[in-house]
N, C-alpha and C positions, 0 to 999 in steps of 0.2 A: 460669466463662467470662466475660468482660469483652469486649463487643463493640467495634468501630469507630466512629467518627462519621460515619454517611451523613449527606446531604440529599438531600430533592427541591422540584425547583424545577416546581410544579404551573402549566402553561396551561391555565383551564378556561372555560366558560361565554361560549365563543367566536361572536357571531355581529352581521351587518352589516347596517346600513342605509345605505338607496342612495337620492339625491335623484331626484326624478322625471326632471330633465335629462340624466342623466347620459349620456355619448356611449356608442354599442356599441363593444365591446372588439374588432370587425373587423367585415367582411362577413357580412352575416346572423346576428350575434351581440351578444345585448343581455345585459347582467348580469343584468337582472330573471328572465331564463329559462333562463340556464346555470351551472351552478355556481360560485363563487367560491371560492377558496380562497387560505390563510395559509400563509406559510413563515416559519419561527420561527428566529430563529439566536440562541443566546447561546456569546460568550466561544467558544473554540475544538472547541466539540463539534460533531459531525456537526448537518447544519439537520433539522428535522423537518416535517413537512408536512401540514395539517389543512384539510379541508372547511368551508364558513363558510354555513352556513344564513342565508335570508334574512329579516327581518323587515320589517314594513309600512314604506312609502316614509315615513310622515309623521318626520322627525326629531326626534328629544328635545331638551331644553334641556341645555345643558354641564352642569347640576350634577343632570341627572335619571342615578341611578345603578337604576334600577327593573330587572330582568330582562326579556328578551326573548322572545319568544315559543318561540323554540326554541334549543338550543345544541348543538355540537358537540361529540363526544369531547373529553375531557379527553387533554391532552401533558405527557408530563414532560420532565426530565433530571434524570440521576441523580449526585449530586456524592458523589466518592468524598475520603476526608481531605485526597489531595495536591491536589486541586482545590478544597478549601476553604478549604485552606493560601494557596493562590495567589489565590485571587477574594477574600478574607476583608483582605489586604494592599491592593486597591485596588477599590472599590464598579464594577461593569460594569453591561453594557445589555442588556436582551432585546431585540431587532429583530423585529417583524413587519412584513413585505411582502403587501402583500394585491391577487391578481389575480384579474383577471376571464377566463374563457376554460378552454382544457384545460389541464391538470396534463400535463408533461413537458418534454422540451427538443427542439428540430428545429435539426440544423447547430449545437447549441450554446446555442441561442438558447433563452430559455423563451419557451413557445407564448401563455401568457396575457398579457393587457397589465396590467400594472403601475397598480392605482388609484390606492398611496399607500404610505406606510411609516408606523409605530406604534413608538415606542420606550418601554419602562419599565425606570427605575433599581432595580437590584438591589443593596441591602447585604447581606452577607451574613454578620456582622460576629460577627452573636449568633445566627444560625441553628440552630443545632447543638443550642441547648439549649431552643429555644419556638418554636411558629410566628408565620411575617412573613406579613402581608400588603403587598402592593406595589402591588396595581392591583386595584381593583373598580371599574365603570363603564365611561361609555361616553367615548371618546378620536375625535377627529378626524384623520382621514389625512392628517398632512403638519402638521397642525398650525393656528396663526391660526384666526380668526375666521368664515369663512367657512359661510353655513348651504347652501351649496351643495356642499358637502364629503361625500364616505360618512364613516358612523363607527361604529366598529368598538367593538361592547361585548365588552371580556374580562375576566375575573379572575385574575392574578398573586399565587401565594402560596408559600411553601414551608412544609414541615413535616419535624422531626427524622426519622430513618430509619436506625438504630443497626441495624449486622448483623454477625452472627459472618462471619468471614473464614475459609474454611480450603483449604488447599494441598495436591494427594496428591506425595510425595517424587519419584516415577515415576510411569511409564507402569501408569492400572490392572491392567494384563494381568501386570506383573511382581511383584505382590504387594507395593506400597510403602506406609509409614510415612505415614500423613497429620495434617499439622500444620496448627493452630491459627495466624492473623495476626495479628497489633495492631500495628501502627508497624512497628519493626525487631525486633521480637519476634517467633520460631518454635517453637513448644512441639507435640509431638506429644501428641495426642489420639487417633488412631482408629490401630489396623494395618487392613491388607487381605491376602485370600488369593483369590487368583485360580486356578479351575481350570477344563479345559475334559475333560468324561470323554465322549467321544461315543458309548462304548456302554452309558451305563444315561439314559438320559431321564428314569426316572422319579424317581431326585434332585431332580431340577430345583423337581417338585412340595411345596406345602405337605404334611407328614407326616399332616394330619389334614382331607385335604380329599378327597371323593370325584370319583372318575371321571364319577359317574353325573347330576350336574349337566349339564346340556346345552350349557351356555356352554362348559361343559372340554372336551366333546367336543370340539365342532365346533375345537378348537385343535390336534387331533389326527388329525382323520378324512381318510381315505385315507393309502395307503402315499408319506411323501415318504421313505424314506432311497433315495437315490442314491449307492453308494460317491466323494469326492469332489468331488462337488455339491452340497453342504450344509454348514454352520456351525451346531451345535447342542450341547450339554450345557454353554454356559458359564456360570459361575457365579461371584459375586462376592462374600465374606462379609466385613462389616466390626466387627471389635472393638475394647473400649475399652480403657482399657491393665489393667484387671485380666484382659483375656481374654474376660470375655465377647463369645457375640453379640450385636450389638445391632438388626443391618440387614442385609439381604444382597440382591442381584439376581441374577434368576435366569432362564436363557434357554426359554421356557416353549414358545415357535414356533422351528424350526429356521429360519433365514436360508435359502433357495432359491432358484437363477435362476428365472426364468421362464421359459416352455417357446421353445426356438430363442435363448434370451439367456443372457446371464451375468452381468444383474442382476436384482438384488431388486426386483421392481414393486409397485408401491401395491397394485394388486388381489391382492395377496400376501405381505404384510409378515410378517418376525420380528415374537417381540414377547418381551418381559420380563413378570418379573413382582417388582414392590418389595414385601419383604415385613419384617415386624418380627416379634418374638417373639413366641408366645403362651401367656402362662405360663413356669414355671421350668425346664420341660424344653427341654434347649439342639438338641432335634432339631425342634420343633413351630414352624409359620412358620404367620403370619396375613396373608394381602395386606392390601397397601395401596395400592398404585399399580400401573397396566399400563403400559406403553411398546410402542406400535409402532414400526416404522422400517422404512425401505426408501431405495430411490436413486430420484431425482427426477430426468427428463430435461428439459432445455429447455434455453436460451441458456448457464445458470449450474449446472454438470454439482453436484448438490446432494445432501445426505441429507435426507429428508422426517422425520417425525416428528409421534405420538401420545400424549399422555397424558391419564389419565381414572384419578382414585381410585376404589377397589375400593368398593361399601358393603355394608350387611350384607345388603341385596333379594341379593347375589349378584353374579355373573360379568357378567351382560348387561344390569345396571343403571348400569353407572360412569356419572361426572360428568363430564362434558368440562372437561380445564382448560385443554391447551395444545395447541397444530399450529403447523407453521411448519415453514422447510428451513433450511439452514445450507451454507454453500461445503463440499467435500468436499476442496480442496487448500488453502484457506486456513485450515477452522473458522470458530469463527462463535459465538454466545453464546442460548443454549438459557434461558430468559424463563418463569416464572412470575409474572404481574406484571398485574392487574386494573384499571388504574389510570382504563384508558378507562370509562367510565359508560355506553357504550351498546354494547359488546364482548359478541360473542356467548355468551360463558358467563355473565355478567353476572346474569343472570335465574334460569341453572339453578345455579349456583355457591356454594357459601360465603363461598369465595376472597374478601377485599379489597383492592385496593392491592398492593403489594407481597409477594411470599414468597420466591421464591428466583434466582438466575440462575446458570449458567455458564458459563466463558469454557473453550470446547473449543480444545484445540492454540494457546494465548493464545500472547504474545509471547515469554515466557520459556519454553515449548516446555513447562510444565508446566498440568496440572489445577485451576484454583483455584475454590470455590464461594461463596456469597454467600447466608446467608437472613436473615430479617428476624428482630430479635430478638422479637417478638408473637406467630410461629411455632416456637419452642422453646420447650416449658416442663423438659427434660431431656436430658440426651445422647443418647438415644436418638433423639429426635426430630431433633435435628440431623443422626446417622447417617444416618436416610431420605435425606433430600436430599444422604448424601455417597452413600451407592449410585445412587440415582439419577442422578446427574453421573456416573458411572461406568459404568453402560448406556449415556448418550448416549454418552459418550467410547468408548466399545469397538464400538457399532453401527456408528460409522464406517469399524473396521477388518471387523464384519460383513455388512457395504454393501459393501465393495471386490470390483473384478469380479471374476469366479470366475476371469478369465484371468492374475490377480496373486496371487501367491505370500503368505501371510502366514507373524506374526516365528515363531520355535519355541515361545514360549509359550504358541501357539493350537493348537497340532499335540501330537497324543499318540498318535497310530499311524503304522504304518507307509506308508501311503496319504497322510498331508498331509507337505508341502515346505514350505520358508517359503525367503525370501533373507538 
């Protein structure tokens, strides 16, 4: 397999010094005591938005590039080929805007005042193949000479970020052919079989894993089948083209409204379970990842979303890796990805940097995945993270209200309808 050429374009070791003078950013608001923070624009990608710890008032000299007493999360962006293609043909700018005050906007307006702007020149010419550094040190706001200026210590760099690309042909539910990306190259690699059997459950389970584990239980305890209330036995198995299994997901918690709803609530989430082979017997499954999910209420009608690898302590030891929502009528891009430094899994995690992302319900209405090539050492391992984008992707139709019809693919009795 021959991967793509990502980059990433790293913002780290983010943080400001502010001259003793400096005016309060409105009424009853001084810099010294309320947050500050950086918006980051490069080139035409969405802007991103970071926190700016503050350091002692005394100013460094222009060539003092020493560390700060504290730094902020680290920011990326993530450069896919056609955007390296494109920035690679004419050198761009990273922009930081640095305000003082609350993060958001009112009538339009951003609410903080504006201390200064920071620009650094990005070539990106030879990225692909070493890492650049572009900016380490500390930079004056706005520029000139002036020791009456804040100034902003960040480090600008990028480094190579080579990942396998791969495509499912359809919708996971319809059992499609998933193919392999590089440029304008489509090669199948993985098929899929989709099933949904909602009178045997116990499928669903590893062949060689006991009931009597306590963490299984409690996945099972009290009676939820509800004729029609429920989303449960589906199952997703992926092989490689000689046939074998390699990966599969597997719906381990029945999807359930809440009581008097006809959504899935957090205090109640389906959940998966990714599993890979264990040994040569093609019936015997080993976890390796859990996915919870459920529907998110608030402003932005969403699917919520858990994942946490399986380890060998057992069921109720996983590792937290991911949480986050995604739009439920737009999709949205499901992120494995450690890149922040001070990110709550950080500490309990292996995870570094980069591992997987995908783009649910993306623009061309298909499935495509993204892992970092330092995360495959075999096809198999690649599998995982295509089962897994395939839970996300099916959750979302496991999510939808119980008061909406799902397609015929998910239906196998008489009792479910679809439109």
């Amino acid at each position: 397999m021959d991967p793509c050429p990502f980059v990433r374009l790293i913002i780290e070791s983010l943080s400001l010094k502010l001259p003793t003078a400096t005016k309060p950013a409105g009424p009853g608001v001084h810099p010294s005591t309320t947050p500050c923070y950086a918006k980051l624009k490069f080139s035409n990608f969405p802007s991103q938005t970071a926190l700016l710890p503050l350091c002692s008032p005394a100013l460094p000299k222009d060539d003092d590039s020493s560390p700060s007493d504290s730094f902020a999360s680290a920011e990326a962006f993530h450069l896919d080929p056609s955007a390296l293609r494109r920035l690679s043909e004419k050198p761009a700018a990273l922009k930081l805007s640095v305000f003082a005050g609350r993060m958001g906007h009112t009538c339009g307006i951003t609410s903080g005042k504006l201390l200064g702007v920071v620009q650094v020149a990005v070539d990106l010419s030879g990225a692909q193949s070493k890492p650049v550094l572009f900016q380490s040190g500390w930079k004056r706001l706005g520029g000139g000479g002036s020791d009456n200026k804040p100034m902003l210590h960040v480090v600008v760099r990028s480094e190579p970020d080579p990942r396998f690309v791969f495509q499912f042909g359809g919708e996971p539910e319809c059992s499609p052919v998933v193919f392999q990306i590089q440029g304008s190259i489509r090669q199948p690699v993985f098929s899929c079989k989709f099933s949904a059997d909602r009178n045997n459950r116990t499928r669903s389970l590893p062949s060689d894993f006991s009931l009597n584990n306590r963490g299984w239980m409690r996945t099972f305890s009290g009676d939820r089948d509800r004729p029609g209330k429920e989303r449960k036995g589906w199952m997703i198995i992926i092989y490689d083209l000689s046939g074998s299994s390699v990966a599969a997901a597997s719906m381990i918690t029945p999807f359930v409204p809440s009581p008097g709803s006809d959504r899935v609530s957090r205090s109640n989430p389906g959940a998966w379970l990714i599993l890979r082979p264990n040994g040569p017997s093609v019936s015997s499954w080993k976890p390796w990842g859990r996915l919870e999910a459920w529907r998110e209420r608030g402003p932005v009608d969403g699917l919520g979303y858990k994942f946490e690898l399986v380890t060998d302590a057992g069921f109720t030891s996983g590792i937290p890796i991911a949480e986050g929502a995604m739009n439920v009528k737009k999709g949205g891009r499901f992120c494995i990805d450690n890149t922040r430094k001070q990110s709550a899994s950080s500490s309990l995690s292996p995870v570094r940097g980069f591992v997987m992302c995908s783009s649910v319900e993306g623009k061309n209405g298909f499935l495509s995945v993204q892992v970092a090539v330092n995360h495959v050492n075999c096809m198999a391992d690649a599998a995982l993270f295509v089962a897994l984008s395939a839970a996300i992707d099916l959750s979302m139709d496991a999510c939808q209200l119980f008061s909406r019809k799902l397609r015929k693919e998910f239906c196998h009795d008489e009792h479910d309808s679809y439109s």
